[in-house]
Gaussian input, Z-matrix of N, CA and C with variables (Angstrom, degrees):
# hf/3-21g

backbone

0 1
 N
 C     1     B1
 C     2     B2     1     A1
 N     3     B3     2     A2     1     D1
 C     4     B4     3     A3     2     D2
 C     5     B5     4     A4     3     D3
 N     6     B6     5     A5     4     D4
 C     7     B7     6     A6     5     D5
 C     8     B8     7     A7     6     D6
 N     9     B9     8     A8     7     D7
 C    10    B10     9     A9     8     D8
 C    11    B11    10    A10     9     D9
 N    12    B12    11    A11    10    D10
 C    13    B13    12    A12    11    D11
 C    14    B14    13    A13    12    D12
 N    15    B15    14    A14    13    D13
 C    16    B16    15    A15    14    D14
 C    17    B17    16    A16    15    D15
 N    18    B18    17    A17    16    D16
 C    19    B19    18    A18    17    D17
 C    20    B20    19    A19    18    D18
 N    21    B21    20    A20    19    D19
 C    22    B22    21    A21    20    D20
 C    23    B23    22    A22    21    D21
 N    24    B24    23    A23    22    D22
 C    25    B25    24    A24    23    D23
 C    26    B26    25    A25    24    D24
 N    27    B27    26    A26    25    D25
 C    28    B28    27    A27    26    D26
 C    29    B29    28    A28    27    D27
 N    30    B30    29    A29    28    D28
 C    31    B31    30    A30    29    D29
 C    32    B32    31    A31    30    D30
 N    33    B33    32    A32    31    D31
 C    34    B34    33    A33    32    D32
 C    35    B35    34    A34    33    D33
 N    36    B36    35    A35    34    D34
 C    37    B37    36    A36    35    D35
 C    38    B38    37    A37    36    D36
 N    39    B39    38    A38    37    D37
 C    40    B40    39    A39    38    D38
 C    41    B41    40    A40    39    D39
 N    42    B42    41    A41    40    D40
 C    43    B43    42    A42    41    D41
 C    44    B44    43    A43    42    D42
 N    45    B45    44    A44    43    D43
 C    46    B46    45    A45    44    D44
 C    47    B47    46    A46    45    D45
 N    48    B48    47    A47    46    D46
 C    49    B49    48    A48    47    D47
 C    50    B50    49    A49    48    D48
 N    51    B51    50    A50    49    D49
 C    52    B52    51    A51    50    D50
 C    53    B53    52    A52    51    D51
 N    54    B54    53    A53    52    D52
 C    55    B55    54    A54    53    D53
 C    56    B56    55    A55    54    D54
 N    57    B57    56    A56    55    D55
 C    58    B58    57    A57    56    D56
 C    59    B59    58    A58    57    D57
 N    60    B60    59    A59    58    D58
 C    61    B61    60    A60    59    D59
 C    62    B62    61    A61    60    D60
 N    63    B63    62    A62    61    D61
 C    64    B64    63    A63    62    D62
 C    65    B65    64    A64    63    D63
 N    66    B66    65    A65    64    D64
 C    67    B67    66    A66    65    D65
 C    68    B68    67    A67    66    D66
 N    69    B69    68    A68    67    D67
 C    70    B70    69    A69    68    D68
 C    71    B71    70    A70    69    D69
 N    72    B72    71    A71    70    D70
 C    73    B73    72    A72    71    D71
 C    74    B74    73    A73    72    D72
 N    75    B75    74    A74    73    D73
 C    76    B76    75    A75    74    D74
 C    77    B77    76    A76    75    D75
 N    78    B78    77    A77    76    D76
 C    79    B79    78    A78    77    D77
 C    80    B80    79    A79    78    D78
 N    81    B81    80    A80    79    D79
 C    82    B82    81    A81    80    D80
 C    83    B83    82    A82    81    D81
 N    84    B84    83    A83    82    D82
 C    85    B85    84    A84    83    D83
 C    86    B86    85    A85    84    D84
 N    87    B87    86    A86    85    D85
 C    88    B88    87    A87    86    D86
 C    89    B89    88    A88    87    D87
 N    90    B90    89    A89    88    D88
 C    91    B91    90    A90    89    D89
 C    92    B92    91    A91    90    D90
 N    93    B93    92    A92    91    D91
 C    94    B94    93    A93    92    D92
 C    95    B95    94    A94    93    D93
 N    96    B96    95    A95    94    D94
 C    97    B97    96    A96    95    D95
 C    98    B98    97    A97    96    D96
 N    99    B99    98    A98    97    D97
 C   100   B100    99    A99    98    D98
 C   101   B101   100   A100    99    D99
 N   102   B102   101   A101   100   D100
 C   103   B103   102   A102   101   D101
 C   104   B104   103   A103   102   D102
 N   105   B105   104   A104   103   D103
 C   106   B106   105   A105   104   D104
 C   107   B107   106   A106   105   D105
 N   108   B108   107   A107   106   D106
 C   109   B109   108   A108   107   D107
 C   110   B110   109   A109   108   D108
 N   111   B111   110   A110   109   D109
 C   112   B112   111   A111   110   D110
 C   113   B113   112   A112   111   D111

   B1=1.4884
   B2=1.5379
   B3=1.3958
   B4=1.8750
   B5=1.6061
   B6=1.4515
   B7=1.1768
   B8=1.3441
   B9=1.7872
   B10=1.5567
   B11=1.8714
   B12=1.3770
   B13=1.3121
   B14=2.0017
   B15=0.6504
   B16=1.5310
   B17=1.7219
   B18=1.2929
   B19=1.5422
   B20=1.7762
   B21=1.8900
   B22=0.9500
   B23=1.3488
   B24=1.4501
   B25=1.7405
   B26=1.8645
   B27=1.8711
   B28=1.6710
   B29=1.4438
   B30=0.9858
   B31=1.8366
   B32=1.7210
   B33=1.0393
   B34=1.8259
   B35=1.6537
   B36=1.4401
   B37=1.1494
   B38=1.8273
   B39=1.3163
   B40=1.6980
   B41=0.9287
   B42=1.8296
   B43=1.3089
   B44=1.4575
   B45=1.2947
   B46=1.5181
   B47=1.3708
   B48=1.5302
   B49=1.4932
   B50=1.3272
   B51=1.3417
   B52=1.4402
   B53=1.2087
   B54=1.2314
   B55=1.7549
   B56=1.6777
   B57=1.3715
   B58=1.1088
   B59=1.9416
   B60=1.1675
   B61=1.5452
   B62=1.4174
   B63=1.8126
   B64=1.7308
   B65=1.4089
   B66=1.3676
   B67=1.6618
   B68=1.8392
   B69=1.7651
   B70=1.5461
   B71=1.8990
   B72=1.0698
   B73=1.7584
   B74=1.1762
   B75=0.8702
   B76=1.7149
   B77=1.2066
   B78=1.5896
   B79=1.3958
   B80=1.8882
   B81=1.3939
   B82=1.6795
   B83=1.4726
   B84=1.4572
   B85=1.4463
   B86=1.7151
   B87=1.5201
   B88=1.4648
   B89=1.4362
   B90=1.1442
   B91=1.8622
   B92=1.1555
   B93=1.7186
   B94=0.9486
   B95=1.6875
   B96=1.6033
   B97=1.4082
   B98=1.6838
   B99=1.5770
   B100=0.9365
   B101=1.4672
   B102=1.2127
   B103=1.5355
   B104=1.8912
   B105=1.4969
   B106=2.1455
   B107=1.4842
   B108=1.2025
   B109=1.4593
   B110=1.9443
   B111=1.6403
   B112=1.5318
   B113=1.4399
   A1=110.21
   A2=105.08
   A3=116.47
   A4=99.77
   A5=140.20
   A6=151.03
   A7=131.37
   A8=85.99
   A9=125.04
   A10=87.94
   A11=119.48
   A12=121.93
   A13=89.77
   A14=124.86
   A15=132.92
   A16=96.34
   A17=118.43
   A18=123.97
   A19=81.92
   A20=131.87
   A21=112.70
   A22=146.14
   A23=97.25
   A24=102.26
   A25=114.82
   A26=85.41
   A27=92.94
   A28=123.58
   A29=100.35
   A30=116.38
   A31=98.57
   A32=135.73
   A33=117.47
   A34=75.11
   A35=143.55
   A36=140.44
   A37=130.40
   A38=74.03
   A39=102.93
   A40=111.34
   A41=123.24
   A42=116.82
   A43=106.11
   A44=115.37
   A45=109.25
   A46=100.32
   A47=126.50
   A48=133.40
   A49=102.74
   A50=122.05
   A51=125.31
   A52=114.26
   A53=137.47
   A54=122.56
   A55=117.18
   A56=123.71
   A57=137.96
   A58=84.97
   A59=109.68
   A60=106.88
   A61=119.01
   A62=104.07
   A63=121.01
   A64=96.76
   A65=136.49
   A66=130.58
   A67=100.38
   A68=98.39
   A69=105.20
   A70=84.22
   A71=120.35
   A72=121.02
   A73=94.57
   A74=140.47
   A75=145.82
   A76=113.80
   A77=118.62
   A78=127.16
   A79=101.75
   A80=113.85
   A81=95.98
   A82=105.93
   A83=134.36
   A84=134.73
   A85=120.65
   A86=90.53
   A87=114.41
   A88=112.99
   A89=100.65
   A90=107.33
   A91=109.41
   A92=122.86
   A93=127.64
   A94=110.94
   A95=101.90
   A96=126.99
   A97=87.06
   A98=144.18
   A99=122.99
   A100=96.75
   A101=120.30
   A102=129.95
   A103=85.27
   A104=109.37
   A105=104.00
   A106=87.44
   A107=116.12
   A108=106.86
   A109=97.22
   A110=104.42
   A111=111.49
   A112=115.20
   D1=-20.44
   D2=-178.99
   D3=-53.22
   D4=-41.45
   D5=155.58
   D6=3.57
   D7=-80.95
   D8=-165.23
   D9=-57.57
   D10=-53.66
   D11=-161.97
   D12=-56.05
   D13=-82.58
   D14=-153.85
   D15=-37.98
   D16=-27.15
   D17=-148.59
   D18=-88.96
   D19=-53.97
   D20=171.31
   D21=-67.30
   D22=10.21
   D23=174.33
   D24=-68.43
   D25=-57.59
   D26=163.59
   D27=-30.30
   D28=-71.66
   D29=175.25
   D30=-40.84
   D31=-19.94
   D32=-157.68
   D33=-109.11
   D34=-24.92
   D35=157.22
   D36=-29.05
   D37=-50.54
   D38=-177.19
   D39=-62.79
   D40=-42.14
   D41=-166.56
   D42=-74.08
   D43=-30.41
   D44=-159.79
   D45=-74.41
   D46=-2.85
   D47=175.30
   D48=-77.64
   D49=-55.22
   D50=-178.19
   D51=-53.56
   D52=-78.04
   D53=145.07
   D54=29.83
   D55=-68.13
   D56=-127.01
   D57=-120.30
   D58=-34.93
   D59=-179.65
   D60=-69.52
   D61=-29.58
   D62=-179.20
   D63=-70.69
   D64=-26.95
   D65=-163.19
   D66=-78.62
   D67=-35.21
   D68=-166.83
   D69=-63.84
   D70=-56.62
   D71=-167.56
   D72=-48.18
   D73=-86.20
   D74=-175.44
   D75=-10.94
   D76=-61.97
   D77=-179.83
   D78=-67.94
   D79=-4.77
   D80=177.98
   D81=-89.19
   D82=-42.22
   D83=156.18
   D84=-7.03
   D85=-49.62
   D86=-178.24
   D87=-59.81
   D88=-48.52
   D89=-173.08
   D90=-66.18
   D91=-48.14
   D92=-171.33
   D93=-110.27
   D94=120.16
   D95=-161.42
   D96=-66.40
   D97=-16.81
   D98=-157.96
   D99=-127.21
   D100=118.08
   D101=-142.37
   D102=-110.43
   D103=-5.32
   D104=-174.52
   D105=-105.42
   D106=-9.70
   D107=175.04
   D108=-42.69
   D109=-62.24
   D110=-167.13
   D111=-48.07

């Protein structure tokens, strides 16, 4: 089970990636004047 712990550190990694992917979406709204396109 000593494992599993090391394997969720990665994962708390990830999130702080995801973060940073929602800002890239944000800036696409922008480009496109038509926000029902989405």
């Amino acid at each position: 089970m000593g494992e599993t712990k090391p394997n969720d550190r990665p994962a708390l990694e990830r999130h702080d990636v995801t973060p940073g992917i929602v800002k890239a979406v944000d800036s696409t709204p922008d480009t496109d004047p038509s926000p029902r396109s989405f």
